[in-house]
Each structure stands twice: as structure tokens, then as C-alpha cells.
C-alpha positions, 0 to 999 in steps of 0.5 A: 869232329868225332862225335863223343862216344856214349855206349852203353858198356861204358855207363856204370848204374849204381845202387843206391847205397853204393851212391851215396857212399860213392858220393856222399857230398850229393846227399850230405853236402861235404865229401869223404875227406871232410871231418865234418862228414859225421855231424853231417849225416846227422844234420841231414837225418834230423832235418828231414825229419822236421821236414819229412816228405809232404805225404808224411807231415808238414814242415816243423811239425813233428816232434824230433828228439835225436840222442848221440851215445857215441863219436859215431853212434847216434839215433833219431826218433819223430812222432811219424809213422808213415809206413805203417798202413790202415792194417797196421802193416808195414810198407816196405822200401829200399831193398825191402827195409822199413826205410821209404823214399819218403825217408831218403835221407835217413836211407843215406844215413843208412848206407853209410852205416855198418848198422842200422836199427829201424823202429815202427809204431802206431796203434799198438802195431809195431815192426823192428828190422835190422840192417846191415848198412841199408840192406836188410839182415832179417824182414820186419818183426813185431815188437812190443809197441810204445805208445802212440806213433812213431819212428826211430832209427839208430845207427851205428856210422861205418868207421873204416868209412869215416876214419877220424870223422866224429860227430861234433860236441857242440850241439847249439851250432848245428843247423836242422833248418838248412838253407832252403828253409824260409819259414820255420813257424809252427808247432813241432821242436827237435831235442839233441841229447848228447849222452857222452857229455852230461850237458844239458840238451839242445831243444829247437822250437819254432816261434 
């Protein structure tokens, strides 16, 4: 029997951008093909943020609030700032972007993104950086910082990438929780707007 041939040469190791878009169904639960792909990445974008990291928060927690301005444009900002140190310096992740492991799925989002905006605040310390899909077009600037703390990224989805995918209208269909969500007590809400249709917007709250 010829025992299977495992070199090196023939084991391919891929960024982690070039993953996800390789195989978006590992980080968005549906692949290329499927029209849903869009509405997906925003799930997984806004349930993450209401589930963060536990370093970052605990689950139904923070305060969510996600805007879609176009059929793959879309934004979302949580009360979090968690790369920001005690100095009010940021922490810098994937390829040097303000984007952590911590917020892995919203790098996902990125990857598959012509651009992407990130946005960071606390303390009256805050970095903006633009990038181009997850790599990052210039390093963190300060910008005027809102009050409080938080984060907010906005992206731009790749339409070569996408095709016909669009992000769905029907806003109270969508799931923030996810299938491995059991308990979804606690103090935190997400709000969907959608700024292409004058509805009025989705609030999530947990009992």
C-alpha cells in the first residue's frame, strides 16, 4: 500500500484574508454562490459584537447599533474599545489594522470588503484607519473623539466578490443571537437601521 504523500511543497498556507475569501462559508456559514452571503457577514459582524471576546465584554451586554446605507454598504458600532490601552494607545492587529483577533469576525468582514473604515474611542483618545479590504491603507490617525467609548467599523462589501448578493430588507428576520446562543438575558440591545427604506428600525433587547 503507498503511504500518502504529505510534503511540504504541496501544502499551500494562506493569509488570513485570502481564507476567508477562499472559503467564506467557514467564517459566514453559506459560501460564494449563495445570495445570502451579504446578509451573512452582516449577521456575523453584529453578533459578534453582542457576543464579543470574553476579554472584551460579556455576551448581551453592549450596546449595538448597525445602519445599512446601501445593498452592500453597511456599518456597526458597539459601546467596546478594547484595543485602546490605559495610555490611550491603540493595539494594533491583523497586518497592523486596529482590527484584533478579538474582533475576528468583523476582520472576516473586512476581508471580504473593497473598504473598510475603523473607528476608535475612549477617554477622549481617538484612532481612525482606513483599509483596503483588511490591509491597512495608512496607520491609525487620532480623530476628534465622541464621547464615551466605543468602536465602529464601516464597510463597503467587494461587488466583483459578491455579484447579485445584496443584504436583505427584512430586518426583523434576522438572527443576532446564532445557534449556539442558550442564554440571551442581560442588559445590552442591537438596533438595525436600514437608511434605504424609511422603516422604522429594528431593536433587539434581551429580557
Amino acid at each position: 500500500m503507498t503511504e500518502p504523500d504529505y510534503s511540504l511543497a504541496k501544502i499551500t498556507v494562506l493569509e488570513f484574508d485570502d481564507s476567508v475569501r477562499k472559503m467564506p462559508g467557514m467564517y459566514f456559514g453559506v459560501g460564494r454562490e449563495d445570495p445570502r452571503l451579504a446578509t451573512r457577514v452582516l449577521c456575523a459582524v453584529v453578533g459578534h459584537a453582542f457576543h464579543p471576546a470574553t476579554r472584551v465584554a460579556a455576551s448581551h451586554t453592549p450596546d449595538v447599533i448597525a445602519e445599512i446605507t446601501a445593498d452592500l454598504v453597511f456599518s456597526v458600532a458597539d459601546d467596546q474599545a478594547d484595543v485602546l490601552t490605559g495610555r490611550g494607545l491603540p493595539k494594533l492587529g491583523y497586518y497592523d489594522s486596529l482590527l484584533t483577533p478579538e474582533r475576528w469576525s468583523s476582520a472576516a468582514a473586512a476581508a471580504v470588503s473593497s473598504q473598510t473604515v475603523v473607528e476608535v474611542w475612549r477617554h477622549g483618545h481617538g484612532f481612525r484607519q482606513s483599509l483596503n479590504g483588511l490591509r491597512p491603507v495608512e496607520p491609525p490617525a487620532e480623530f476628534p473623539a465622541p464621547n464615551g467609548a466605543g468602536t465602529r467599523v464601516a464597510y463597503t462589501l467587494d461587488p466583483a466578490y459578491f455579484g447579485s448578493a445584496v443584504i436583505t430588507t427584512d430586518l426583523a428576520s434576522l438572527d443576532v443571537h446564532g445557534p449556539h446562543c442558550t442564554n440571551v438575558t442581560g442588559p445590552g440591545r442591537v438596533v438595525l437601521r436600514d437608511l434605504r427604506e424609511r422603516s422604522r428600525p429594528h431593536e433587539y433587547r434581551c429580557a
